[in-house]
ZANU-907484 format. One record per residue (C-alpha): residue number from 0; residue in one letter; chain; x, y, z. Coordinates in nm, 3 decimals. Layout:
residues N
<pt nr="NUM" rest="a" kette="A" u="X" v="Y" w="Z"/>
...
end
This chain:
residues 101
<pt nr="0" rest="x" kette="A" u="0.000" v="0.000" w="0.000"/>
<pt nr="1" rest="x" kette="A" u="0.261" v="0.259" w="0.088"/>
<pt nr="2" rest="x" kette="A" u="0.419" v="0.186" w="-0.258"/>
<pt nr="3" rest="x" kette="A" u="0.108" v="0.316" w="-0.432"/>
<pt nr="4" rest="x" kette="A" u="0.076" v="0.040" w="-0.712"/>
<pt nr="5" rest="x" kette="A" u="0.111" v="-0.371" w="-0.691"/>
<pt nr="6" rest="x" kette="A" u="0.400" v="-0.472" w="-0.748"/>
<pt nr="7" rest="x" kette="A" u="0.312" v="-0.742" w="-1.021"/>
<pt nr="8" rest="x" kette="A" u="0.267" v="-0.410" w="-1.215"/>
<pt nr="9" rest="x" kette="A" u="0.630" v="-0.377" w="-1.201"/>
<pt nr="10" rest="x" kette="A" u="0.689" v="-0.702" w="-1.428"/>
<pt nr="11" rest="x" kette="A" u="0.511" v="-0.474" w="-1.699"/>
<pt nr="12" rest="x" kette="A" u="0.804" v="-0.248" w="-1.768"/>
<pt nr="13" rest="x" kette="A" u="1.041" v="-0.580" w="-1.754"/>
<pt nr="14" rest="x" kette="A" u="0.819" v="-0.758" w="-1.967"/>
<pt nr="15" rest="x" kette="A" u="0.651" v="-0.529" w="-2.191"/>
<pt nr="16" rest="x" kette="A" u="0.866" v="-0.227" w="-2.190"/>
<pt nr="17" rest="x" kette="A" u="0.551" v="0.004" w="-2.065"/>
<pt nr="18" rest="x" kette="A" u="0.673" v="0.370" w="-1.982"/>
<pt nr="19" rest="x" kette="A" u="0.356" v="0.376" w="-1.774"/>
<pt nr="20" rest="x" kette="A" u="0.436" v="0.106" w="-1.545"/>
<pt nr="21" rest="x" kette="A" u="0.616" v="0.145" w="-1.200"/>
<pt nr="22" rest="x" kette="A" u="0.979" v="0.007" w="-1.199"/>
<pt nr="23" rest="x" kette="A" u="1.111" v="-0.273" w="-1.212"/>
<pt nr="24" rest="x" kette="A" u="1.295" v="-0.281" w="-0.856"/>
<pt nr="25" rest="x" kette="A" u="1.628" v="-0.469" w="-1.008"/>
<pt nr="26" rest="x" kette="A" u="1.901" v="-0.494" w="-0.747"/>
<pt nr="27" rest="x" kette="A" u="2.075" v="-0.181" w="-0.953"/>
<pt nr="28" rest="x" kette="A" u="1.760" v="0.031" w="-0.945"/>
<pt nr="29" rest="x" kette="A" u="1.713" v="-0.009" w="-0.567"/>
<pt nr="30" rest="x" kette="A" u="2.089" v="0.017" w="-0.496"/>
<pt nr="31" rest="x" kette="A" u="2.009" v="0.391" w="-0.730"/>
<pt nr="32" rest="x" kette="A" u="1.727" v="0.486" w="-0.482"/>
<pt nr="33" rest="x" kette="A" u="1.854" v="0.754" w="-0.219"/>
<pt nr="34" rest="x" kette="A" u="1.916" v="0.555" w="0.123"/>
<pt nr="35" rest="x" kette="A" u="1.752" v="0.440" w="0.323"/>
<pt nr="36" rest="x" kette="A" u="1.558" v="0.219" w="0.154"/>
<pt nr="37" rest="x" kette="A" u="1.225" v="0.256" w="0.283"/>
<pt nr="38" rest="x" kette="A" u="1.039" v="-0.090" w="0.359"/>
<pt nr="39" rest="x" kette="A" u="0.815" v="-0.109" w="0.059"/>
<pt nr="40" rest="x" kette="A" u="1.101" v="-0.027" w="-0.200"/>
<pt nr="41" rest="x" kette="A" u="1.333" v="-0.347" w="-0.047"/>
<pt nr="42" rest="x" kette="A" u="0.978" v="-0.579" w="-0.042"/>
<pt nr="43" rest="x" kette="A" u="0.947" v="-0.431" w="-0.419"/>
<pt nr="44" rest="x" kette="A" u="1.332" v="-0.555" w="-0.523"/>
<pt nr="45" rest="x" kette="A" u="1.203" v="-0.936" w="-0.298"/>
<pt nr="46" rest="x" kette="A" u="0.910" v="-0.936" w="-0.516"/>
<pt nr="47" rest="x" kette="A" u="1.069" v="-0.869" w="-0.874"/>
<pt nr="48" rest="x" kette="A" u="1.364" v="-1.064" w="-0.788"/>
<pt nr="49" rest="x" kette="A" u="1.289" v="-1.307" w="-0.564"/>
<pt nr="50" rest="x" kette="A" u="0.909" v="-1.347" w="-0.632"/>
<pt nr="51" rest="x" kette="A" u="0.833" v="-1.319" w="-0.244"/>
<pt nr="52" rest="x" kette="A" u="0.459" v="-1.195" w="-0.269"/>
<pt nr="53" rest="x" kette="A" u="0.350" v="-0.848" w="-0.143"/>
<pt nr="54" rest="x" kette="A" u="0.152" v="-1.080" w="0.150"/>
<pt nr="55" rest="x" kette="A" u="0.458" v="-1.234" w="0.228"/>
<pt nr="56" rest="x" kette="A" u="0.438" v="-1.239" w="0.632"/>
<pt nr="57" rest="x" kette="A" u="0.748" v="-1.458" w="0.745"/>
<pt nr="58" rest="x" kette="A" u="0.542" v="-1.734" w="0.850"/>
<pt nr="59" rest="x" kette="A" u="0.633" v="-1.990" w="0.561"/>
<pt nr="60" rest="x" kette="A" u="0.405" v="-1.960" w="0.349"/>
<pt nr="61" rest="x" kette="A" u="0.219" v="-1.705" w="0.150"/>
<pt nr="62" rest="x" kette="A" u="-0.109" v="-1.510" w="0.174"/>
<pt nr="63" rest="x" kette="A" u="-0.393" v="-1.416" w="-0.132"/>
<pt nr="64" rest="x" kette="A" u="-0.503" v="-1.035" w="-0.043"/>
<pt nr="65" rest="x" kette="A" u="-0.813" v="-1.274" w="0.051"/>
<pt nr="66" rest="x" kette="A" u="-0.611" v="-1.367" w="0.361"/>
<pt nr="67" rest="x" kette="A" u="-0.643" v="-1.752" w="0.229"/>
<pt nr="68" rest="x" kette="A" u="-0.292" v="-1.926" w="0.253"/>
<pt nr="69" rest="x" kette="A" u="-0.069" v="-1.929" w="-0.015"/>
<pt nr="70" rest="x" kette="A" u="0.259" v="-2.127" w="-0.127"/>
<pt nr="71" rest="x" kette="A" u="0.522" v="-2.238" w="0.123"/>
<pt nr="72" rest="x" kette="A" u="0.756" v="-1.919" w="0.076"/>
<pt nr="73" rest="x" kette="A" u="1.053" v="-1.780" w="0.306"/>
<pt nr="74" rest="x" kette="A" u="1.342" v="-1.611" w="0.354"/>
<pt nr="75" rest="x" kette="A" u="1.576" v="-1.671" w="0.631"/>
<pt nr="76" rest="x" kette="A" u="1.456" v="-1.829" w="0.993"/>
<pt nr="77" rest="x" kette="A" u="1.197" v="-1.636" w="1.182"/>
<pt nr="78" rest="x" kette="A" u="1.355" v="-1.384" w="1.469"/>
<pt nr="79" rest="x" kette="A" u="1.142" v="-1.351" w="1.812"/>
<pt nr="80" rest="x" kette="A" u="1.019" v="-1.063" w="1.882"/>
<pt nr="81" rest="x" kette="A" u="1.181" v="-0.998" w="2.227"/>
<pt nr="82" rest="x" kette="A" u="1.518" v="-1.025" w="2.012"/>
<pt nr="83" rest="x" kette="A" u="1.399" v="-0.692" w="1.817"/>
<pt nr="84" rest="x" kette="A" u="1.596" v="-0.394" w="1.917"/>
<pt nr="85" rest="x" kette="A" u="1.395" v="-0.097" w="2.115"/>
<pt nr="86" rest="x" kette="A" u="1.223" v="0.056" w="1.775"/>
<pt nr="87" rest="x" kette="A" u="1.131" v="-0.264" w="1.644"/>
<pt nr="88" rest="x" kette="A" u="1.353" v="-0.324" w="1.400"/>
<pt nr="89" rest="x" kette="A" u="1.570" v="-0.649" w="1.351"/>
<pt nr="90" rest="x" kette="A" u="1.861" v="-0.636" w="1.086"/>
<pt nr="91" rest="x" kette="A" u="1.923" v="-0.966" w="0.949"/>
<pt nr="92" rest="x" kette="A" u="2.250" v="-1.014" w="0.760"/>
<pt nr="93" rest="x" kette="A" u="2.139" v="-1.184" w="0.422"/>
<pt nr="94" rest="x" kette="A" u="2.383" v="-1.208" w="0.137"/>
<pt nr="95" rest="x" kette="A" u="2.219" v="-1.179" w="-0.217"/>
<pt nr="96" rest="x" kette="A" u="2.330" v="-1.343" w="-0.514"/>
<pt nr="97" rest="x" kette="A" u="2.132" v="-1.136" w="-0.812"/>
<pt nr="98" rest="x" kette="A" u="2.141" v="-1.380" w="-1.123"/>
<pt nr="99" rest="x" kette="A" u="2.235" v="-1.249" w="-1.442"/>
<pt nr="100" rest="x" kette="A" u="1.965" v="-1.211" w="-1.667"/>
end
């Protein structure tokens, strides 16, 4: 929602070459964006790259914007809460291989 469009409207510039469609969020066009990254840009680059879906929730799988489950789907291992730091935030080293297209 903060983003403003859904991401699988992204996949029309890549696939269609549509001036009119949001960006593609490549690795190189987020690493372009002023930082820091806001949340929805970096779960834009995991959705176009990664194909982790805008209801991805970090429980293993997936959710429809119905709220029915999805596919199995994750990341890295799930953090507890109480191991956030004070502003709720939990960085999570995570090296990413971008394949060459």
């Amino acid at each position: 929602r903060e983003a403003g469009f859904k991401f699988i409207e992204s996949r029309k510039a890549l696939d269609s070459k549509d001036t009119e469609a949001p960006p593609y969020f490549s690795y190189e066009y987020l690493c372009s964006l002023p930082e820091p990254h806001t949340s929805w840009q970096v779960r834009a680059f995991l959705y176009c790259e990664l194909r982790l879906l805008e209801m991805f929730k970090g429980t293993g799988v997936t959710f429809t914007s119905d709220m029915e489950h999805g596919v199995k789907e994750y990341l890295c291992p799930n953090i507890s809460v109480s191991n956030f730091c004070s502003n709720g935030v939990e960085v999570i080293p995570l090296d990413v291989i971008v394949p060459s297209h």
